[in-house]
N, C-alpha and C positions, 0 to 999 in steps of 0.2 A: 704730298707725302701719303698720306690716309689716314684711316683712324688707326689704325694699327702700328703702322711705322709712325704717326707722331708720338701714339703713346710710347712705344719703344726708346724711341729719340730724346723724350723727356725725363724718363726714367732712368735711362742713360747717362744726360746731361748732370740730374739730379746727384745719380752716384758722383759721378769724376766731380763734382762740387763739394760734396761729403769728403772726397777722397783729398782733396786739394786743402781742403781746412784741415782735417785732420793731420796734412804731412805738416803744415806751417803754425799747426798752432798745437804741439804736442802734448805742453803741460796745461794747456788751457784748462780748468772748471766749469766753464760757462758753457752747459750742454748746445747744440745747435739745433734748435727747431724752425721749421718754414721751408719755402719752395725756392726761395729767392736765387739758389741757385742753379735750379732748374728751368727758372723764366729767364736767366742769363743767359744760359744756353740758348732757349728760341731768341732773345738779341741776337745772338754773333748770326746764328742762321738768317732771320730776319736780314743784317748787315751784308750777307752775302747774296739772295734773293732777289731781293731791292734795293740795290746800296743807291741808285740816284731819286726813290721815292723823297717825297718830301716829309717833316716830320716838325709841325708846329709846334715851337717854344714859346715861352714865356720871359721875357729878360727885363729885372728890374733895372732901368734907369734912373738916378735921383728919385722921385717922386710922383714917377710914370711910370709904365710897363709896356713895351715894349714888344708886339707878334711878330716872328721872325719864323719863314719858313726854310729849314736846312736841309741839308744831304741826307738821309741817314747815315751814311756811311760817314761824314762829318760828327754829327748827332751823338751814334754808339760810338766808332773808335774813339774820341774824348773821352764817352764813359766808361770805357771798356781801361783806356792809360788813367784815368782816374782811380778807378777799383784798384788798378797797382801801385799807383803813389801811395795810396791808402797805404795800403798791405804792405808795403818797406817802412813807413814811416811809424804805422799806429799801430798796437796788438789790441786785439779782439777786446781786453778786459779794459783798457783805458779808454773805449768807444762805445762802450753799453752792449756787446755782444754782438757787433758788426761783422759779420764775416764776409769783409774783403774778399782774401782769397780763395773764398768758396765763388763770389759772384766771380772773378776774375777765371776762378778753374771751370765754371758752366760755360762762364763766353768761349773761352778755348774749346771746349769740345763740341760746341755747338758751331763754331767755325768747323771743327773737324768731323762730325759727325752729320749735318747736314747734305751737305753733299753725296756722301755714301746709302743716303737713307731716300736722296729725293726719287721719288716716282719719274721715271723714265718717260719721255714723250714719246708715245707711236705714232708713227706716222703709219695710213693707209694710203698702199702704195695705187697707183695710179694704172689703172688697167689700157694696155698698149692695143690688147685685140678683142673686138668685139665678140659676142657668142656666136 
């Protein structure tokens, strides 16, 4: 992407996160401070870049723990339908100021924005006639 278009991309992310909480949580009082929805957005990208990278978990079993390496694309879309179960079931003020569908509104745009953003691969083309 570069330094340029990532910052763009995050800034971006950032807002349609702002934007996404704000439309689902209107009468809210609990100001939103943090970025959390703007590293959302690098998730969904991320999910689409390298969706078969691996991505070390941690899984408590009983009295154990468990390292397990997954998809990401496994990994994030869980937490990406996670962020939305959240955000139908729970409002902002009953979770401590959890903004759900601010993370759920970064991951969508960063699914959508990514792509549009990514730095193109040149190819140099292959010279057919000598000088």
């Amino acid at each position: 992407m570069g330094h340029g278009r990532f910052l763009l991309f995050y800034l971006l992310c950032g807002i349609a996160a702002a934007v996404a909480h704000a439309l689902t949580n209107a009468g809210s009082s609990i100001p939103t401070v943090g970025a959390s929805g703007a590293i959302s957005g690098i998730m969904g990208a991320y999910m689409l870049f390298f969706p078969h990278s691996r991505i070390i978990t941690i899984v408590p079993i009983f009295i154990t723990w468990l390292s397990l390496a997954i998809p990401a694309y496994v990994f994030l879309g869980f937490w990406a339908l996670l962020q939305v179960y959240n955000g139908m079931l729970l409002s902002a003020e009953n979770m401590g100021g959890v903004a759900w569908w601010a993370h759920a509104g970064g991951f969508a745009a960063g699914l959508l924005l990514g792509p549009l953003l990514r730095r193109r691969r040149y190819r140099i083309p292959r010279r057919t006639e000598p000088f």
